[in-house]
OpenMM code with the backbone's topology and positions (N, CA, C; nanometers):
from openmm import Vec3, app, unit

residues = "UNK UNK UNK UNK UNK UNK UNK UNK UNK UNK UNK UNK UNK UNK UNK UNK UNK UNK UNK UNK UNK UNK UNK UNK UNK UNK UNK UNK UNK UNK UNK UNK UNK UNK UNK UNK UNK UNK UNK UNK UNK UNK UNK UNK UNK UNK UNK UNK UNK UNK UNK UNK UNK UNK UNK UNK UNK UNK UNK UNK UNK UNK UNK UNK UNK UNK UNK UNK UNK UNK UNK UNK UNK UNK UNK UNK UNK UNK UNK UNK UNK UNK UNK UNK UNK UNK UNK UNK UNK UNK UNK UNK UNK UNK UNK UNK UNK UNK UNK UNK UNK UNK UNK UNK UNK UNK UNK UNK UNK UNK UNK UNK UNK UNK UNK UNK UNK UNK UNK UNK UNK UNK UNK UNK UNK UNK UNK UNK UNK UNK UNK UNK UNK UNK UNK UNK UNK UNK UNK UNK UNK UNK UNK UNK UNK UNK UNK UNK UNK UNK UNK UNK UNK UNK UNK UNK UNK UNK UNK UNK UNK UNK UNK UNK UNK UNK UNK UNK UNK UNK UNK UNK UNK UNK UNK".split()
positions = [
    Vec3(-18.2684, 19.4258, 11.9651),
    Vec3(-18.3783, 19.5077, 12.0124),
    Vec3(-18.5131, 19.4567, 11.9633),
    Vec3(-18.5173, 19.3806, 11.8634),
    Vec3(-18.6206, 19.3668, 11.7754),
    Vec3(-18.6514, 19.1946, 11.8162),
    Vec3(-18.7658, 19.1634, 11.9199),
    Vec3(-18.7691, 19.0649, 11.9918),
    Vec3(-18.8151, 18.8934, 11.8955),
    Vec3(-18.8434, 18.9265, 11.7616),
    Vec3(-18.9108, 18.8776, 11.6896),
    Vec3(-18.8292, 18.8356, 11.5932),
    Vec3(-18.6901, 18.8854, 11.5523),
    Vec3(-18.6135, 18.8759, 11.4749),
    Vec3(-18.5058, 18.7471, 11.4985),
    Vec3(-18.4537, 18.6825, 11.3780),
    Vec3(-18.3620, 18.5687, 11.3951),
    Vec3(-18.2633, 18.6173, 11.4874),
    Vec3(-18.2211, 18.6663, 11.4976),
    Vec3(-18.1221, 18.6915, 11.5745),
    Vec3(-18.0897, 18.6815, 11.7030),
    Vec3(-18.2307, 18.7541, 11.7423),
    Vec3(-18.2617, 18.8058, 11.8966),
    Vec3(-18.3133, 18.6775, 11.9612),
    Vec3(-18.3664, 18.5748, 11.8633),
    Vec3(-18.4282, 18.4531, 11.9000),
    Vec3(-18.2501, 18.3085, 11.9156),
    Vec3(-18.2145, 18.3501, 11.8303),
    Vec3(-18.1093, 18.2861, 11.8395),
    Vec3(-17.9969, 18.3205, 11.9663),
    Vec3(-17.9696, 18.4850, 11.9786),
    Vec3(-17.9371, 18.5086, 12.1338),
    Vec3(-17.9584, 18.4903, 12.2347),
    Vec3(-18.1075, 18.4632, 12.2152),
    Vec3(-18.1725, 18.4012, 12.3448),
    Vec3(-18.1374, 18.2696, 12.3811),
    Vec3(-18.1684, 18.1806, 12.2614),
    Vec3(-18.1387, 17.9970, 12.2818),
    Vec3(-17.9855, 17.9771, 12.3565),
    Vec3(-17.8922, 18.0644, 12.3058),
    Vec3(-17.7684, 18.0354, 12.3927),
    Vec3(-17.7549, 18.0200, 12.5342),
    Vec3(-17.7610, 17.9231, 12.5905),
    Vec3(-17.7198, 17.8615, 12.6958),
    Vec3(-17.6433, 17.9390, 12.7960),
    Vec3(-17.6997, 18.0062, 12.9072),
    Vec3(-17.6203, 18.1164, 12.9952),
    Vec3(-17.6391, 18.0967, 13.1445),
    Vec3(-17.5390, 18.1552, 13.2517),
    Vec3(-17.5882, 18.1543, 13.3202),
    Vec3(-17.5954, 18.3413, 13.3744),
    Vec3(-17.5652, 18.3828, 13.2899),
    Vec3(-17.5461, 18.5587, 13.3227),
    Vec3(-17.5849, 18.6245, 13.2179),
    Vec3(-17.6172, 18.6993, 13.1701),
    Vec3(-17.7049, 18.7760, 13.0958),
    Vec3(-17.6005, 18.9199, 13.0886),
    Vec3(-17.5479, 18.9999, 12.9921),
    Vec3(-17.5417, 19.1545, 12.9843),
    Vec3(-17.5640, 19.2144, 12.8619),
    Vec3(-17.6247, 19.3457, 12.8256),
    Vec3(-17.6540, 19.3597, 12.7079),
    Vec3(-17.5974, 19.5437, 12.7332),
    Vec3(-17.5234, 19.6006, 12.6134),
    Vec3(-17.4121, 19.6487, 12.6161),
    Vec3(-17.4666, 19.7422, 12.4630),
    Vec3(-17.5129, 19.8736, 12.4938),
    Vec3(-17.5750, 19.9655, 12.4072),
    Vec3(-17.5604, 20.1141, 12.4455),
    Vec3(-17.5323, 20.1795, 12.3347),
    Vec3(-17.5387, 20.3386, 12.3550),
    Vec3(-17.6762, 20.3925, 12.3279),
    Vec3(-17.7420, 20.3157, 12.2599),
    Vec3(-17.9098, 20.3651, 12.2378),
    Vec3(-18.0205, 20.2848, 12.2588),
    Vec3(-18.0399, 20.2608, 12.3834),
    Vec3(-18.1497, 20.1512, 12.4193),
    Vec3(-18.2658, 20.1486, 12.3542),
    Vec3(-18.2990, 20.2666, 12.3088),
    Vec3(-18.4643, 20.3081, 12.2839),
    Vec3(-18.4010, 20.4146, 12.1783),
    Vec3(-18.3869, 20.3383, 12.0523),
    Vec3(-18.3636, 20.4044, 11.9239),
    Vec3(-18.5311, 20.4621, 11.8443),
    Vec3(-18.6014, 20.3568, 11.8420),
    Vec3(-18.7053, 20.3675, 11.7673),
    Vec3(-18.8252, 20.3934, 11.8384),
    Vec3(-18.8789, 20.3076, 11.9453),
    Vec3(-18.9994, 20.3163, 12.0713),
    Vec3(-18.9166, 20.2385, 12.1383),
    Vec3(-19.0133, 20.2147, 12.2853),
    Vec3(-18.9767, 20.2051, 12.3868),
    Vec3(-19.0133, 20.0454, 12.4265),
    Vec3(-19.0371, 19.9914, 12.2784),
    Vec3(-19.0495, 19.8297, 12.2396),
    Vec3(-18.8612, 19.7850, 12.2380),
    Vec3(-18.7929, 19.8654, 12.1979),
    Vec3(-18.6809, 19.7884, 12.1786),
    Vec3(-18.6008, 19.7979, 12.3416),
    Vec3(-18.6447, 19.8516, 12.3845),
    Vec3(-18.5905, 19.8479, 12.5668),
    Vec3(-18.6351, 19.6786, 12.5612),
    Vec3(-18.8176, 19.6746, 12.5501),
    Vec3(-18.8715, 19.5440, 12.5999),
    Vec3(-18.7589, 19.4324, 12.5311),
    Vec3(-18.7701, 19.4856, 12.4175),
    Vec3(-18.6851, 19.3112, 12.3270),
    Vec3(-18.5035, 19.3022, 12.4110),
    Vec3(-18.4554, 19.4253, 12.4600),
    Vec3(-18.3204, 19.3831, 12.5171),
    Vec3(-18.3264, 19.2923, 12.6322),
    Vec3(-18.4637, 19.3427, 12.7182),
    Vec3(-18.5247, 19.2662, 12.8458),
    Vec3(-18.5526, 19.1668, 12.8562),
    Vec3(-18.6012, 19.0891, 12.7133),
    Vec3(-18.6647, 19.0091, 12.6956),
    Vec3(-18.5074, 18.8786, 12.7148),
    Vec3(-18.3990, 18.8985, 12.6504),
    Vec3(-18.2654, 18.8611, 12.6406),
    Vec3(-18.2218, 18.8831, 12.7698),
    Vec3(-18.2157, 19.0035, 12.8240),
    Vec3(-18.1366, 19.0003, 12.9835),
    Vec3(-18.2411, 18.9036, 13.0634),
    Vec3(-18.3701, 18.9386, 13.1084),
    Vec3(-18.4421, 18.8589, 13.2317),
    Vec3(-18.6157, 18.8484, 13.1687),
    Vec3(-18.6241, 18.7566, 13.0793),
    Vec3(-18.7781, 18.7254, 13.0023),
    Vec3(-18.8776, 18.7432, 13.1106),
    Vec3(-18.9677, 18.7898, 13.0616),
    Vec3(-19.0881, 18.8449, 13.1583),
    Vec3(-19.0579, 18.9184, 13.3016),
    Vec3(-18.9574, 19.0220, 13.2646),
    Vec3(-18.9365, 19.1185, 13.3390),
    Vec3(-19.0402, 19.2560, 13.2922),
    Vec3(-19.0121, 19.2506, 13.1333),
    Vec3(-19.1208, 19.4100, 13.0762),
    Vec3(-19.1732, 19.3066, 13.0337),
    Vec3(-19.2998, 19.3765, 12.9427),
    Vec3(-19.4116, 19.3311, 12.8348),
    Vec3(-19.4262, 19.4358, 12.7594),
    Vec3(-19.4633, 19.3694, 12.6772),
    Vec3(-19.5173, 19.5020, 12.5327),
    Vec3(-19.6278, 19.5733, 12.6132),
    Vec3(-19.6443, 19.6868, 12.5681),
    Vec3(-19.7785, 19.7793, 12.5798),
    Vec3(-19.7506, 19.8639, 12.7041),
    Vec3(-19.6640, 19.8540, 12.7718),
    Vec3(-19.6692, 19.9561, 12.9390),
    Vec3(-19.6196, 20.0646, 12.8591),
    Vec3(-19.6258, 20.1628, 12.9251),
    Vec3(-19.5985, 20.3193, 12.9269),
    Vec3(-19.4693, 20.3395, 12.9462),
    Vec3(-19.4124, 20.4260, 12.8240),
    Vec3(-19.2688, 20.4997, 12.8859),
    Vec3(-19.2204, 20.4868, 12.9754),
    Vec3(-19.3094, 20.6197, 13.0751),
    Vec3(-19.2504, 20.6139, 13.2022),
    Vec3(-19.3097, 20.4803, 13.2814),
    Vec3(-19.3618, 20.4018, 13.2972),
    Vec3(-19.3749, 20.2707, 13.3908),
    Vec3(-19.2674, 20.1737, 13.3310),
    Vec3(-19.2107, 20.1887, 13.2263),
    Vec3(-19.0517, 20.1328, 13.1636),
    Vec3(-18.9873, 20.2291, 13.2512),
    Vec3(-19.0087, 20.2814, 13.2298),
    Vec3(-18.7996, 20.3926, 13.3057),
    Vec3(-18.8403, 20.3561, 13.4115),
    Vec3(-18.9431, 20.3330, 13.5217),
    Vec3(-18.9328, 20.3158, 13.6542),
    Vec3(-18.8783, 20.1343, 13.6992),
    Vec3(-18.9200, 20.0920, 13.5965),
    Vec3(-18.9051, 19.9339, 13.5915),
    Vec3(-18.7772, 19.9078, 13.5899),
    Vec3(-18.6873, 19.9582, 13.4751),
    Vec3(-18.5481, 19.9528, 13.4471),
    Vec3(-18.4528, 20.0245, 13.4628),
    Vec3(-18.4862, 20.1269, 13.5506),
    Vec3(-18.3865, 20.1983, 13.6464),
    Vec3(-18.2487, 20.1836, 13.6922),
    Vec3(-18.3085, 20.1235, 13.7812),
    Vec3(-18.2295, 19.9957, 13.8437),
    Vec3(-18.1294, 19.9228, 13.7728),
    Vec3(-18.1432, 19.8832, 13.6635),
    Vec3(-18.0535, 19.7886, 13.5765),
    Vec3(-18.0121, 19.8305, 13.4611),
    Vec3(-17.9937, 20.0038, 13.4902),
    Vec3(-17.9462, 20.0693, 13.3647),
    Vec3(-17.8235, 20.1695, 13.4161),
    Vec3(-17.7316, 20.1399, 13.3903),
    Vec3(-17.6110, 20.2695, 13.4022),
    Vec3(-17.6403, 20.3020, 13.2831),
    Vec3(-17.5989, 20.4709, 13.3321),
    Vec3(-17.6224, 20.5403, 13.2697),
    Vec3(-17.4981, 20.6878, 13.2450),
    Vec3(-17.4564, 20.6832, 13.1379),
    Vec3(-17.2998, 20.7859, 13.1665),
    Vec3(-17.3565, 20.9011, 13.0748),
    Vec3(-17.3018, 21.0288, 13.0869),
    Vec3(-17.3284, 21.1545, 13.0196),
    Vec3(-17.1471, 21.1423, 12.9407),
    Vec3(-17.1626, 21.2435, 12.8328),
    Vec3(-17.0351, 21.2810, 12.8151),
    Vec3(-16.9483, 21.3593, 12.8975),
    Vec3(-17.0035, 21.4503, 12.9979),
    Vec3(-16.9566, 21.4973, 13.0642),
    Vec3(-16.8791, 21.4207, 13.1825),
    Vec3(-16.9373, 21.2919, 13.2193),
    Vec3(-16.9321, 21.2217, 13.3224),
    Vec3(-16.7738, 21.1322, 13.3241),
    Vec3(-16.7299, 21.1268, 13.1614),
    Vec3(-16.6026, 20.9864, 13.1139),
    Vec3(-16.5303, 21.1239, 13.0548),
    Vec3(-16.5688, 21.2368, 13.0087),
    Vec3(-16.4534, 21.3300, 12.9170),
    Vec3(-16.3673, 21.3231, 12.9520),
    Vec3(-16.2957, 21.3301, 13.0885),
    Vec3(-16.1749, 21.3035, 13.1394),
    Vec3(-16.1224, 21.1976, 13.1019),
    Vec3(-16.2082, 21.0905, 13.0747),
    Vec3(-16.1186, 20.9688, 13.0257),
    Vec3(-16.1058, 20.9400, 12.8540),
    Vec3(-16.1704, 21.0299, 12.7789),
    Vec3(-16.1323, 21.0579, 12.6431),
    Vec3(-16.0394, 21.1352, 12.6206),
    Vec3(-15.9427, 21.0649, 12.4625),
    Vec3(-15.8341, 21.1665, 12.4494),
    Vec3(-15.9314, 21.2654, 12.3432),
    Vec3(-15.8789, 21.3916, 12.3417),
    Vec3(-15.9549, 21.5192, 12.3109),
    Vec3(-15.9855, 21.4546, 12.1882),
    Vec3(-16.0819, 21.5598, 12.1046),
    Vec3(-16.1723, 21.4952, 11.9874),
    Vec3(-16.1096, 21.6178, 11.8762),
    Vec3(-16.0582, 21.5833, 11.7653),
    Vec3(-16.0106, 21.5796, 11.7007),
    Vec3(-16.0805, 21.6381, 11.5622),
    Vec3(-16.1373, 21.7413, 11.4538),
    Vec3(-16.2170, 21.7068, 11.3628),
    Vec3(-16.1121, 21.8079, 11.3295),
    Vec3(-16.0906, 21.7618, 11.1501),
    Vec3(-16.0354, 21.8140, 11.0190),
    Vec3(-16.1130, 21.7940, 10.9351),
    Vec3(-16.2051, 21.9037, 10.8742),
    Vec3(-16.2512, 21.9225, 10.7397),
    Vec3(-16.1418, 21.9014, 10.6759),
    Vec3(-16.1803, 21.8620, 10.5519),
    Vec3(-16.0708, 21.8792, 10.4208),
    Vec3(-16.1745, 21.8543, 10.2739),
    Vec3(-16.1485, 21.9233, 10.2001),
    Vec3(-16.2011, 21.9418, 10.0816),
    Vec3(-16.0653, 21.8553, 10.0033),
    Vec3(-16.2045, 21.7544, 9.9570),
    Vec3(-16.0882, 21.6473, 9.8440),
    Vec3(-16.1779, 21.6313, 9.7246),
    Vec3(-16.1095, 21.6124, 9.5930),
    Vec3(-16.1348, 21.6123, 9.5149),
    Vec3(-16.1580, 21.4650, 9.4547),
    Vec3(-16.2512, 21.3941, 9.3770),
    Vec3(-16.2743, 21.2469, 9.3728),
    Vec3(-16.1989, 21.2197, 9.2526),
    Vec3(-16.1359, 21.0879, 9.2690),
    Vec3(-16.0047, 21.0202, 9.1284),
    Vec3(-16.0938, 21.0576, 9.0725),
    Vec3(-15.9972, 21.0382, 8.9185),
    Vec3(-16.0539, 21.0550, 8.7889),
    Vec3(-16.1449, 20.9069, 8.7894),
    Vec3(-16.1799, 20.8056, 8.8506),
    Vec3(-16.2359, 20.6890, 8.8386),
    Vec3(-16.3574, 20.7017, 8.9356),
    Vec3(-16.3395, 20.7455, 9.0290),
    Vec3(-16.4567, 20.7643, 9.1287),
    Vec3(-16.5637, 20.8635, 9.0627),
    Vec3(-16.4771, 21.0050, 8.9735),
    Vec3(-16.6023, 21.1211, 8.9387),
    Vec3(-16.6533, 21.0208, 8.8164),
    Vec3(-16.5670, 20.9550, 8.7566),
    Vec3(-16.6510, 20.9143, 8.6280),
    Vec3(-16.7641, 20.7963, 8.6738),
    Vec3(-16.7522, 20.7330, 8.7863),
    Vec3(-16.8587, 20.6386, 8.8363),
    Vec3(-16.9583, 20.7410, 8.8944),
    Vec3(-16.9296, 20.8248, 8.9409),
    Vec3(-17.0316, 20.9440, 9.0158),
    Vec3(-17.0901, 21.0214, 8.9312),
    Vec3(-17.0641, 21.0185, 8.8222),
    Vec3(-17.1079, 21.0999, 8.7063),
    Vec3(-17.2344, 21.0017, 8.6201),
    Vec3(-17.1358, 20.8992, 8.5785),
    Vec3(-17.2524, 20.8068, 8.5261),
    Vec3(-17.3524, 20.7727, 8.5989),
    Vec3(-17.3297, 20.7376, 8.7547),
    Vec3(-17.4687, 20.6801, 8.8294),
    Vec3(-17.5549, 20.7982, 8.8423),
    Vec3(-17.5152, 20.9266, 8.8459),
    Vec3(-17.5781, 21.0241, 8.8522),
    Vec3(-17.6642, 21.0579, 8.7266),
    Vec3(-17.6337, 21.0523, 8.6091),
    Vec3(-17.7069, 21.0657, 8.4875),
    Vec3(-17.7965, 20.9479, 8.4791),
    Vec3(-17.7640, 20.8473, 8.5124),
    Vec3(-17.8656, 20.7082, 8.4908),
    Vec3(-17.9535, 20.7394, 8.5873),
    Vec3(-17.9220, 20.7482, 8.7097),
    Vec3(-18.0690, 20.7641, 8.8278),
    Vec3(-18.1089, 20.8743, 8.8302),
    Vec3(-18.0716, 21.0087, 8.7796),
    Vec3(-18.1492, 21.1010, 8.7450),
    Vec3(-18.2837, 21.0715, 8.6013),
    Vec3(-18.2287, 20.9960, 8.5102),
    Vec3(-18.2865, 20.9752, 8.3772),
    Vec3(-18.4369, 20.8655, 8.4266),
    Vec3(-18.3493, 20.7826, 8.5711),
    Vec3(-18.4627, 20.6866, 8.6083),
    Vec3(-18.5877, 20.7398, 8.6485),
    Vec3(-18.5389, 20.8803, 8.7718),
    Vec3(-18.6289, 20.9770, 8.8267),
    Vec3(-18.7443, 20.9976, 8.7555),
    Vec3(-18.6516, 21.0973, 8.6169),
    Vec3(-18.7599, 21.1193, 8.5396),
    Vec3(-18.8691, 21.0672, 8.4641),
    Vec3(-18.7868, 20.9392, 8.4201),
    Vec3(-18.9249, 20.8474, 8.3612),
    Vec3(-19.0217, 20.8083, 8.4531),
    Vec3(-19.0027, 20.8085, 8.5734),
    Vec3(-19.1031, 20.7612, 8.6744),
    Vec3(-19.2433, 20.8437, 8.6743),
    Vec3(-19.1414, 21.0318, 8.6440),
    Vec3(-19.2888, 21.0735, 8.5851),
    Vec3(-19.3568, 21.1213, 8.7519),
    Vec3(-19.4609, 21.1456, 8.7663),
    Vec3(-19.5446, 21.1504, 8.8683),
    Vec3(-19.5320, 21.0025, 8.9980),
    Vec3(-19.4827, 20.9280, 8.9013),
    Vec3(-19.4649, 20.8041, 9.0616),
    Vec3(-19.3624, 20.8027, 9.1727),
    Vec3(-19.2710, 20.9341, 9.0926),
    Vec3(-19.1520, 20.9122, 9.1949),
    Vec3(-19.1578, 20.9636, 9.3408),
    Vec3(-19.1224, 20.8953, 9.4261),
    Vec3(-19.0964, 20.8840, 9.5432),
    Vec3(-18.9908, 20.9829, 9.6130),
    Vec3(-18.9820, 21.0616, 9.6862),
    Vec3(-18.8785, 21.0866, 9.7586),
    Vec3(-18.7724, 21.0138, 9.8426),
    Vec3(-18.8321, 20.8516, 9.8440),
    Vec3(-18.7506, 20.7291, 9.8403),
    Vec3(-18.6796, 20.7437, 9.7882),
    Vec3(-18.6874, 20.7037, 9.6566),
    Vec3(-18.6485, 20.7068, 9.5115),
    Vec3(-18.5207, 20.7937, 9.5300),
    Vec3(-18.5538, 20.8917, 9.5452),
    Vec3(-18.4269, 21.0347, 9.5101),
    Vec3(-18.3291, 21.0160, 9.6333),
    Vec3(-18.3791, 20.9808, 9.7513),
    Vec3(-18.2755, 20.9942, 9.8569),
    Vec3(-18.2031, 20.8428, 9.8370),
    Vec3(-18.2793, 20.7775, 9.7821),
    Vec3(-18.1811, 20.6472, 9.7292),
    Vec3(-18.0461, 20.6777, 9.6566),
    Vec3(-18.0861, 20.7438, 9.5434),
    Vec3(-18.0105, 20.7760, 9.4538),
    Vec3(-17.8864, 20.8708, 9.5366),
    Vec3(-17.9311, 20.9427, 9.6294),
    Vec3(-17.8600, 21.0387, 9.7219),
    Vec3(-17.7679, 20.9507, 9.7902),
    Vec3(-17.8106, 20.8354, 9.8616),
    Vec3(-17.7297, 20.7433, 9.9385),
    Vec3(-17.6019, 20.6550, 9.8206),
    Vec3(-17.6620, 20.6403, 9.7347),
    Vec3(-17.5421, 20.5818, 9.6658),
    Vec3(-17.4019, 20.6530, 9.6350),
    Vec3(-17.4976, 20.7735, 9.5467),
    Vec3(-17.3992, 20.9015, 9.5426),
    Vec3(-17.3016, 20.9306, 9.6729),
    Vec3(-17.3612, 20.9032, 9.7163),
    Vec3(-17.2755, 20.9446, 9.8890),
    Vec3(-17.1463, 20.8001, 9.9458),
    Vec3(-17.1720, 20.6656, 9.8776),
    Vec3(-17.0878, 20.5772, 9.8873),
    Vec3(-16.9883, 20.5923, 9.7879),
    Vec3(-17.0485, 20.6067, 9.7064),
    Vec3(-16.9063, 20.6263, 9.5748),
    Vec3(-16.8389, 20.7358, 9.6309),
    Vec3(-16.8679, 20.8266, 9.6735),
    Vec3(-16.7560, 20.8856, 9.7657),
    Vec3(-16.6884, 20.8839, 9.8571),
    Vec3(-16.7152, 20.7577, 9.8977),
    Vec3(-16.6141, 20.7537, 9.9819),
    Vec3(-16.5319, 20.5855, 9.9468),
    Vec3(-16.5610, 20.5230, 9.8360),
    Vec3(-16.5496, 20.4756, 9.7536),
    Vec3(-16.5876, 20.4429, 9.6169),
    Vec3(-16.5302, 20.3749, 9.5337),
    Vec3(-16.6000, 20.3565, 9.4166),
    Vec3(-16.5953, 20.2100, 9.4158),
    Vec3(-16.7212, 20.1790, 9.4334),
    Vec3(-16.7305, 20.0168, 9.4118),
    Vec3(-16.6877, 19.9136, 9.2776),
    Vec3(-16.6806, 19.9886, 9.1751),
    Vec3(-16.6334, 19.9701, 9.0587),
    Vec3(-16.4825, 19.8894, 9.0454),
    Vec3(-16.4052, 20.0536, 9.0417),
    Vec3(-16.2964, 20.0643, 9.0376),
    Vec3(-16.1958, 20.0474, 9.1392),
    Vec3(-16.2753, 20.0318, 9.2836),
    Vec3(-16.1975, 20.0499, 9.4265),
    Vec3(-16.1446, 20.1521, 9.4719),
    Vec3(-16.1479, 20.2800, 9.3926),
    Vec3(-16.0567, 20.3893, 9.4249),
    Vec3(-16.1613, 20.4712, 9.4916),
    Vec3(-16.0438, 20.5570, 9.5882),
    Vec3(-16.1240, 20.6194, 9.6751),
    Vec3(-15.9783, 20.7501, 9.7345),
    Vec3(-16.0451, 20.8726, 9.7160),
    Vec3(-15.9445, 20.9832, 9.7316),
    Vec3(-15.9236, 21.0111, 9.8963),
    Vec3(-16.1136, 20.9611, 9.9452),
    Vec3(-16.0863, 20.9384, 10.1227),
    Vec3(-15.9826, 20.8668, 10.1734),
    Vec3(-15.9835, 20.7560, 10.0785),
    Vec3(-15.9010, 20.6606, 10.1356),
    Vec3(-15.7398, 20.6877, 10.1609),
    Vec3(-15.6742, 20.7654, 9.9978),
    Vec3(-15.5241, 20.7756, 10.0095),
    Vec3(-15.5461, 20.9162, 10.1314),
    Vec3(-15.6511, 20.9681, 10.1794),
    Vec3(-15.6220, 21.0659, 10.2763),
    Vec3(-15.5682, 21.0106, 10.4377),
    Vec3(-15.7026, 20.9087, 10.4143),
    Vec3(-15.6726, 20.8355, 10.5508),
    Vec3(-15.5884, 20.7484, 10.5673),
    Vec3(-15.4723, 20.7475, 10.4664),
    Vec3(-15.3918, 20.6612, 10.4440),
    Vec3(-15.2513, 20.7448, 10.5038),
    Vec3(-15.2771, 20.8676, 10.4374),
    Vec3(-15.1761, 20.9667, 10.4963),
    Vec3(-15.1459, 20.9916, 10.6051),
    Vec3(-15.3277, 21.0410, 10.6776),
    Vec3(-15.3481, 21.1103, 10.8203),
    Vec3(-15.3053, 20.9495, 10.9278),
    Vec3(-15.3495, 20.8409, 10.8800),
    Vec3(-15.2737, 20.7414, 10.9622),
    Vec3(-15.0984, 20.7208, 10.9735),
    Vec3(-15.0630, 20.7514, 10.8484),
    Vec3(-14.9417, 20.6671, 10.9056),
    Vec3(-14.8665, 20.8292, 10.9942),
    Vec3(-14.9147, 20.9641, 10.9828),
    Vec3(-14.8794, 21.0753, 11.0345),
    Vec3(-14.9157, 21.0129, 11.2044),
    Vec3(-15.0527, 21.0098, 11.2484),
    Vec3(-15.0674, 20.9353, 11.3190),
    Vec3(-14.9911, 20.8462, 11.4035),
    Vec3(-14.9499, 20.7571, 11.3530),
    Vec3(-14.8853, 20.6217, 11.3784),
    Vec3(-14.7176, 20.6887, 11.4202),
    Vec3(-14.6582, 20.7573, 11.3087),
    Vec3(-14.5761, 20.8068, 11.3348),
    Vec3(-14.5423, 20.9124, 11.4449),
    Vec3(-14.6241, 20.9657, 11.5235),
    Vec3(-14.6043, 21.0564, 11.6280),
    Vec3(-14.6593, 20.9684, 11.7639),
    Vec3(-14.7050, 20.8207, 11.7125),
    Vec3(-14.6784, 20.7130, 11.8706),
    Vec3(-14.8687, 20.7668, 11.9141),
    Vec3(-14.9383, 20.8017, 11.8439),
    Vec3(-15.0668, 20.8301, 11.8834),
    Vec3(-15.1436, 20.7070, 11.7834),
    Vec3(-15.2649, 20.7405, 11.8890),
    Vec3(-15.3774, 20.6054, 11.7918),
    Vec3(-15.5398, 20.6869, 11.7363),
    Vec3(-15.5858, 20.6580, 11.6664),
    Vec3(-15.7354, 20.6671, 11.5940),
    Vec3(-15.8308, 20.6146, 11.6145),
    Vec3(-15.9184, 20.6596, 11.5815),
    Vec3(-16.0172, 20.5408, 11.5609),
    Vec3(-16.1261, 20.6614, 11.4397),
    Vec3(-16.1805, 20.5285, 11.3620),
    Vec3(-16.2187, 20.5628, 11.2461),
    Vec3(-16.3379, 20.5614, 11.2256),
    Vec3(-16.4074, 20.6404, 11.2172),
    Vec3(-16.5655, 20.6102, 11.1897),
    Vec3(-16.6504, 20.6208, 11.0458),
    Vec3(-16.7315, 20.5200, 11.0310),
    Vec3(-16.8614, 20.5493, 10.9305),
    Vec3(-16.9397, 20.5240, 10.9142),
    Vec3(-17.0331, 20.5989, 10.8136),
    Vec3(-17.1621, 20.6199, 10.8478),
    Vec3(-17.2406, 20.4557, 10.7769),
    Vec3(-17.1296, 20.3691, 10.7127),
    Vec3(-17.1909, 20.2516, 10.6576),
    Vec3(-17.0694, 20.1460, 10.7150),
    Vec3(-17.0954, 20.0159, 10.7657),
    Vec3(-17.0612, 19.8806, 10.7589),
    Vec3(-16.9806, 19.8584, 10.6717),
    Vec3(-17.0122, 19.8910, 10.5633),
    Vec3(-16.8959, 19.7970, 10.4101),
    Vec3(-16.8115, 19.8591, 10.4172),
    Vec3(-16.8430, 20.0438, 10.4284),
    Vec3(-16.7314, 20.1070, 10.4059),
    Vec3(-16.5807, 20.0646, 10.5104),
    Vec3(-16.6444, 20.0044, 10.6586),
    Vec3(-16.5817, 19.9875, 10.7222),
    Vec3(-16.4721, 19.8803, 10.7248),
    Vec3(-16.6112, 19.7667, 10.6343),
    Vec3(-16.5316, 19.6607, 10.6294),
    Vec3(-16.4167, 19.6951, 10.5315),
    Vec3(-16.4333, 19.7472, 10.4296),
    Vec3(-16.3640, 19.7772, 10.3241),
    Vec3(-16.2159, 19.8302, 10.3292),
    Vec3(-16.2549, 19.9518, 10.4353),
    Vec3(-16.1511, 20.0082, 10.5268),
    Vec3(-15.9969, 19.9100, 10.6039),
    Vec3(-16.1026, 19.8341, 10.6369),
    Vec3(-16.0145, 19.7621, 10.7409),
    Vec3(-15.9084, 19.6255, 10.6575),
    Vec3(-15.9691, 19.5894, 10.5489),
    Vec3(-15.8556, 19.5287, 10.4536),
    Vec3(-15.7693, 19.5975, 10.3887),
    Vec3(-15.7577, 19.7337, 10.3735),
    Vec3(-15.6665, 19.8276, 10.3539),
    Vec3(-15.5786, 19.8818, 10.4315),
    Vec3(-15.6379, 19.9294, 10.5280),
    Vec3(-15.5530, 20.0045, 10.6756),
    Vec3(-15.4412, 19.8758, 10.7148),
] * unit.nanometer
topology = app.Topology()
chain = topology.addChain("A")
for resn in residues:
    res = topology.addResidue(resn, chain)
    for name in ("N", "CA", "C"):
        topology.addAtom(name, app.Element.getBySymbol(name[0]), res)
């Protein structure tokens, strides 16, 4: 999306004779990252700076577009189980310590701290739960270890979601 970035520059150089670009959120941030997908499907089709709507009228045309309502029939039903789990004795003691250290950091900061700062500390807290980078243990994990092979065993399939990459990757050398 980001027309400026290694990436998007390197997608481009590849040698094609067909173009498709394959997204659930075209226009996450502004209505610049439509331009940078455009820029990859058909270069100097958009330009930076036009208007919203003179984009949606432009790319109309070359946008399917599905509702949930439109495929539900072709999803198997959606599935959610809360469960209240309790973190190993290795995960609370990593969640405990990072919690006393970046709280202690907070405070010395004193007047400089950031609400950065704290939701940082919030985001980590929130990985050690669903692992512990430390120790490797993770109480999500022997859950989803369970609810899969229950899963597996009744001839049905999953799919697993999260809210981070590593966790996923992490996931997937285990599963």
């Amino acid at each position: 999306k980001n027309k400026l970035n290694a990436t998007s520059e390197a997608a481009r150089a590849i040698p094609r004779r067909r173009s498709w670009a394959l997204t659930g959120t075209p226009v996450e941030n502004s209505a610049e990252d439509l331009v940078g997908i455009f820029v990859f499907l058909s270069p100097g089709f958009l330009e930076s700076g036009l208007k919203p709507d003179q984009i949606s009228k432009l790319v109309g045309v070359h946008i399917l577009r599905r509702t949930k309502e439109q495929v539900l029939t072709d999803l198997p039903p959606k599935m959610i189980r809360d469960a209240h789990l309790e973190l190993t004795p290795e995960q609370y003691e990593t969640y405990c310590k990072v919690q006393t250290e970046g709280e202690m950091k907070l405070n010395s900061m004193g007047d400089s701290v950031t609400i950065q700062r704290a939701f940082e500390l919030i985001l980590h807290l929130k990985q050690i739960c669903n692992f512990d980078p430390i120790t490797g243990k993770s109480a999500k994990l022997e859950q989803l270890e369970a609810d899969m092979e229950e899963i597996a065993g009744s001839g049905r399939k999953a799919i697993v979601f999260s809210q981070w990459v590593q966790t996923i990757k992490w996931l997937s050398e285990r599963l």
